[in-house]
C-alpha positions in Angstrom: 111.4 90.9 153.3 109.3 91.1 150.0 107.6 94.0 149.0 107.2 96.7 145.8 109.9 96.6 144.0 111.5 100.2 143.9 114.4 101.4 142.3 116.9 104.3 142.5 115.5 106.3 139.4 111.9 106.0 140.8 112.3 107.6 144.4 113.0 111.4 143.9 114.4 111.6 147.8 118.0 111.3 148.4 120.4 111.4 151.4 123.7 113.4 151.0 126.8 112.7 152.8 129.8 115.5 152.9 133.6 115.0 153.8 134.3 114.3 157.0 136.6 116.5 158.9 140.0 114.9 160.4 140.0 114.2 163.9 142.9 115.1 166.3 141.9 111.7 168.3 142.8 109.6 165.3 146.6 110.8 166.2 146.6 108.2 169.2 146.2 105.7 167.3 149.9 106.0 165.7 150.9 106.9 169.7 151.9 110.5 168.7 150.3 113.8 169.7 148.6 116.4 167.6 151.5 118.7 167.4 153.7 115.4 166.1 151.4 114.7 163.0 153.2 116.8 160.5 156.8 115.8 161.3 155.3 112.2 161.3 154.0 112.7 157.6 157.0 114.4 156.8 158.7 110.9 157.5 156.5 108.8 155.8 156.5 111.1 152.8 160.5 110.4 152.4 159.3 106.6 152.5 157.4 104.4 150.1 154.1 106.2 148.9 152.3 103.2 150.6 153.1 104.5 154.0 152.3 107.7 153.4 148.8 106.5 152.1 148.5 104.5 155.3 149.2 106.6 157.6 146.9 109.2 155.7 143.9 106.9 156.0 144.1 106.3 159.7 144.2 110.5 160.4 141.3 111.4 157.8 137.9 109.4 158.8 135.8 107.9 156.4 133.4 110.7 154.9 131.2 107.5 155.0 131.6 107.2 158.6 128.6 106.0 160.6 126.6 105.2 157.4 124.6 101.8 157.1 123.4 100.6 153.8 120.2 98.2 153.3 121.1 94.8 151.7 117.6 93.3 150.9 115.5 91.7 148.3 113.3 94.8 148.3 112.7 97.2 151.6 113.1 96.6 154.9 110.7 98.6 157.3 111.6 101.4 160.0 109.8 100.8 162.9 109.0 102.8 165.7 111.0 100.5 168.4 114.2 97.7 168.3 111.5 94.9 167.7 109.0 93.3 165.3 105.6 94.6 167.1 106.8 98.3 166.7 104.5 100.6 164.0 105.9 100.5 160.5 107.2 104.1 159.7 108.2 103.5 156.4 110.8 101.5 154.2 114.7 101.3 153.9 114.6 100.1 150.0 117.9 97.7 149.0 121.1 100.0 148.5 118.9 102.8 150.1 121.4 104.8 153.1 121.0 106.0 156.8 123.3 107.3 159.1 123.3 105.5 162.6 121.6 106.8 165.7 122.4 104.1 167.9 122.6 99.8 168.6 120.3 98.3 170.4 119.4 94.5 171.2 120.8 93.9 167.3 118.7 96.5 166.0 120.2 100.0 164.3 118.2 103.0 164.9 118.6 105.3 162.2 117.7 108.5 160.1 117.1 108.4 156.4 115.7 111.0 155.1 112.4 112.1 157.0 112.2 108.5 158.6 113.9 107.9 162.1 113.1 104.4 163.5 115.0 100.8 163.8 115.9 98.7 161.2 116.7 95.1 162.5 120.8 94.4 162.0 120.1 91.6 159.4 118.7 93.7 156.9 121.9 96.3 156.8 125.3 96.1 156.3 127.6 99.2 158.8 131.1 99.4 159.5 133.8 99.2 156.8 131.9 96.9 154.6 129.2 99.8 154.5 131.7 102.5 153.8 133.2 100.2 151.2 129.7 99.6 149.7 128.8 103.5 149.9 131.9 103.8 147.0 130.0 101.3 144.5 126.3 102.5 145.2 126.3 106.5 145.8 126.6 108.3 143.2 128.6 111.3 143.0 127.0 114.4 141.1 128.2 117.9 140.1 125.5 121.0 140.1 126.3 123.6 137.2 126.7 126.8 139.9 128.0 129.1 136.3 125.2 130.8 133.7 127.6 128.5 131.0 130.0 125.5 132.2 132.4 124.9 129.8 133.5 121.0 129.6 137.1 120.6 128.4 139.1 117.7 127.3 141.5 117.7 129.9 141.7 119.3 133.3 143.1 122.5 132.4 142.2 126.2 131.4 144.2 126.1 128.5 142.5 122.5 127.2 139.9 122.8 124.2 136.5 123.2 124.9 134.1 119.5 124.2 130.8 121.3 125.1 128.7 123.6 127.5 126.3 123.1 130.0 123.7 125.5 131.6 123.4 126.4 135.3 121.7 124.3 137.7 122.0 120.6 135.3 123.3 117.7 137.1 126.1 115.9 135.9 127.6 112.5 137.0 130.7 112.5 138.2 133.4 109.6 136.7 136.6 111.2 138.6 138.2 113.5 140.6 141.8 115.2 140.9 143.2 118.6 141.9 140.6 120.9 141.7 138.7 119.4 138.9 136.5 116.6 138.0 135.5 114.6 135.3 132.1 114.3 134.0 129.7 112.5 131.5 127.8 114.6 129.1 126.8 114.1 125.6 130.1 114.9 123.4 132.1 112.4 125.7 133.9 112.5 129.1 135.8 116.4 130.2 136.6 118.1 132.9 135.2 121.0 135.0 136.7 123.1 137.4 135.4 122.6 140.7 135.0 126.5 141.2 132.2 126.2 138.9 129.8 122.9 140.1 128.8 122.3 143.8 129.7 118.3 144.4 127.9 116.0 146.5 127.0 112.1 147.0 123.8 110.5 147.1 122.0 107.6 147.8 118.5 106.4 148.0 117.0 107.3 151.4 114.1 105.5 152.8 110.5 106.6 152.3 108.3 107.0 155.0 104.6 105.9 155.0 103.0 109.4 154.0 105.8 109.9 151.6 105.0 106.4 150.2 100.9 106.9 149.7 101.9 110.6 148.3 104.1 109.5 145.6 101.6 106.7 144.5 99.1 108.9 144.5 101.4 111.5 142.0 102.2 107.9 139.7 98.2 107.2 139.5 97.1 110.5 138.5 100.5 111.0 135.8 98.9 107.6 134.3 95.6 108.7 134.3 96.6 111.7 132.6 98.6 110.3 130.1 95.4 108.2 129.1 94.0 111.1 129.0 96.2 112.8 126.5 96.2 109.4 124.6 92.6 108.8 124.2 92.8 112.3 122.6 95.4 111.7 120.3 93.7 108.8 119.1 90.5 110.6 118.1 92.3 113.2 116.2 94.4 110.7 114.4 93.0 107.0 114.5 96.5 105.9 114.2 97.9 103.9 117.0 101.0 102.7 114.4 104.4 103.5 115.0 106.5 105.5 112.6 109.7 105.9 110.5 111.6 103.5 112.8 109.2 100.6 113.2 106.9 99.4 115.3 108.0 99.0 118.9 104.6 99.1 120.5 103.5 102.0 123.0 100.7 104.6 122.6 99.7 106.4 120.3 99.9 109.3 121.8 103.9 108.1 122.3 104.1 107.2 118.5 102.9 110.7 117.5 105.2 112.1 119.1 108.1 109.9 117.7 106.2 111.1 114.2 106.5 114.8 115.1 110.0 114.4 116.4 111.3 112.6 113.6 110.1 115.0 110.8 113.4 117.2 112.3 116.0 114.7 112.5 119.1 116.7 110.2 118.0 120.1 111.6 121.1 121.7 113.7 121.6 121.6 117.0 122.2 125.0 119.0 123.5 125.4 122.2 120.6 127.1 124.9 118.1 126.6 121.5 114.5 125.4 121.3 113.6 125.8 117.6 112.5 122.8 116.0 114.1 123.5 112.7 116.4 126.3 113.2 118.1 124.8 116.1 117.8 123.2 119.6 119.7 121.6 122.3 118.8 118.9 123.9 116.2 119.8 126.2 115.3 122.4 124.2 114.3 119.4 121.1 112.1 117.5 123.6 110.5 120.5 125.0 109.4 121.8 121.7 108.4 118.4 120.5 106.0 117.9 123.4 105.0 121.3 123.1 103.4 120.4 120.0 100.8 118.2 121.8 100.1 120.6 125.0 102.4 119.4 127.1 105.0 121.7 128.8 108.4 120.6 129.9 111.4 122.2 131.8 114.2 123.4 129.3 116.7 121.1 131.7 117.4 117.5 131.0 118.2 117.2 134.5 114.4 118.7 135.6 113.2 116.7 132.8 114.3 113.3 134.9 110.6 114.4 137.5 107.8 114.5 134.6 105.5 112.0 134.0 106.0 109.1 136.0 108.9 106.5 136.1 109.3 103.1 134.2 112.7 100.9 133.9 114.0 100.7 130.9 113.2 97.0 129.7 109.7 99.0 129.9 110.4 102.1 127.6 108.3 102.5 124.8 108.1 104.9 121.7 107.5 108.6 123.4 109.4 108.1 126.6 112.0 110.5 127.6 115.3 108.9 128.1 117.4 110.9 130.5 121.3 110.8 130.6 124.1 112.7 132.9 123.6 116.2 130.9 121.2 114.6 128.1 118.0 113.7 127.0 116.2 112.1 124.1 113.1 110.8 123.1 112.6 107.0 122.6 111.4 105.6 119.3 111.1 102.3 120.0 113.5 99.3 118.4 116.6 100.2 120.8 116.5 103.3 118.9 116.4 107.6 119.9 115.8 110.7 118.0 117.4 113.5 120.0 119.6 116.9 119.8 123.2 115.5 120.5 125.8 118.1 119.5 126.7 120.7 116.9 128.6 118.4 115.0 125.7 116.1 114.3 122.1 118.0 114.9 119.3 115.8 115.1 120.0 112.6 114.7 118.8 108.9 115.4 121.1 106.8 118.4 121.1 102.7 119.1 121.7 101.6 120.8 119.5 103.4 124.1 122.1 102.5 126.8 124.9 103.9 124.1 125.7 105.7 127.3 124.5 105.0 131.2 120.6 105.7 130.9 119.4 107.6 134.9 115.5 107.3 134.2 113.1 106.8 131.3 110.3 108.8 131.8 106.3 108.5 130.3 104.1 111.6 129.7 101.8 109.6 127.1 
């Protein structure tokens, strides 16, 4: 089916999916009774560590269980019955996840998100080859549940600190193991205890109708106001040029900001601070720098991903906000940012852009 191209970063909806719990029925499988699981993974565990993985897999479930994932050019649509001449509720976008109602006449009914309706069985992909496809496309994310998460080099108490993170960010998760996971942020890859971060998975759920004309209607009037803010940065400076970097095209609202930004750049950076020359973090630099022009921001990188509206990043242009798992920068154009990595090196100037995995670019001029 064609359609409007969507992608993850653009839908702010997700579905989330927790661990399944182990069924007692799986035991009859392996022909034993409940009571006889732990003597028969006592056995296996004095055998090759294959076995035991085996049998483990047939008693614990797939946490993916009864998922189906959307394998399309662009959307396919949720309709209100198993057939072609039921109402279009709303779209199942490609990688987007539902959980399985019921099969009917080779349709799936289905839940995603606020949509429940049939997708036809073509368009999806269930089963194993789903739950195998839910490990490549969700993404796993860890909340910051502590006033000050500290991210260590290795997964212990007693390893060196590589930087902190303030309650409620979102951080992408690389790996877990034993009570702790590993994450992304801006000084490298560490690991957080999981006593500290609330885990989940997510995918891309589908969008119904009125959720559909809603969020259009939020993109239109985030563009019109961002002409808005540009036509008014043009008559106060007549300069549409963009600075210090080079000319990579955009606004010039969006090139006065990369101006403003840029006058900082070898200022320090301070943990939980928003001064522009005595010392900000991350979200506090791009808050303070849009501040500047009237516009106010969240002092979160992970909030900051919602401003403005979406555009990929083949799109970005000088002023965007370039979010990352526990960062955020501005863009200045030429595969270049100016942002607030880490204490070691203040304000500084990146390339290139996708130096780490880039989650959304975002446009407020």
């Amino acid at each position: 089916m064609k359609g409007y191209q969507i992608t993850t970063l653009c839908l702010a909806g997700m579905i989330c999916f927790g661990v399944s719990s182990i069924k007692t029925e799986a035991a009859s499988n392996l022909g034993v009774d409940s009571g006889g699981i732990a003597s028969l993974l006592n056995e296996a565990h004095d055998g090759t560590p294959e076995t035991s993985e085996e049998i483990a897999k047939i008693l614990s479930p797939s946490e993916y269980e009864g998922i189906c994932i959307a394998q399309v050019d662009n959307y396919v649509n949720v309709r209100s019955l198993p057939s072609e001449e039921g109402e279009v509720l709303g779209k199942l976008y490609d990688e987007s996840a539902g959980t399985i109602e019921e099969e009917a006449d080779g349709w799936y009914k289905i839940t995603s998100g606020n949509v429940t309706g049939y997708v036809k069985g073509d368009y999806v992909v269930t089963g194993s080859e789903a739950e195998a496809l839910a490990e490549e496309v969700g993404q796993r994310v860890a909340t910051v549940t502590t006033e000050t998460l500290r991210v260590r080099d290795d997964a212990s108490l007693d390893a060196s600190i590589l930087g902190l993170i303030p309650q409620e960010e979102e951080l992408t998760v690389l790996e877990e193991a034993d009570g702790w996971v590993k994450v992304s942020i801006e000084e490298g890859d560490g690991w957080v205890s999981t006593d500290y971060v609330d885990l989940r998975t997510d995918f891309v759920q589908a969008e119904s109708k009125a959720e559909e004309e809603a969020r259009l209607e939020e993109e239109r009037q985030a563009r019109e106001e961002a002409a808005r803010r540009n036509a008014e940065v043009s008559r106060k400076t007549g300069n549409s040029e963009s600075p210090v970097v080079g000319n990579g095209g955009g606004s010039a609202g969006g090139n006065a900001v990369v101006a403003f930004a840029s006058q900082f750049v070898g200022n320090p950076y301070v943990y939980g601070g928003t001064s522009l020359t005595n010392g900000a973090d991350c979200s506090g630099f791009v808050m303070s720098v849009y501040a500047n022009f009237g516009v106010g921001l969240p002092h979160s990188s992970s909030a900051m991903r919602g401003v403005g509206y979406g555009v990929s990043l083949s799109e970005a242009q000088p002023g965007d906000i370039i979010c990352y798992s526990g960062h955020v920068a501005i863009y200045c154009g030429n595969n270049t940012i100016v942002h607030a990595s880490t204490a070691a090196t203040g304000i500084k100037y990146t390339s290139p852009v996708n130096y780490k995995n880039v989650l959304a670019v975002r446009r407020v001029f």
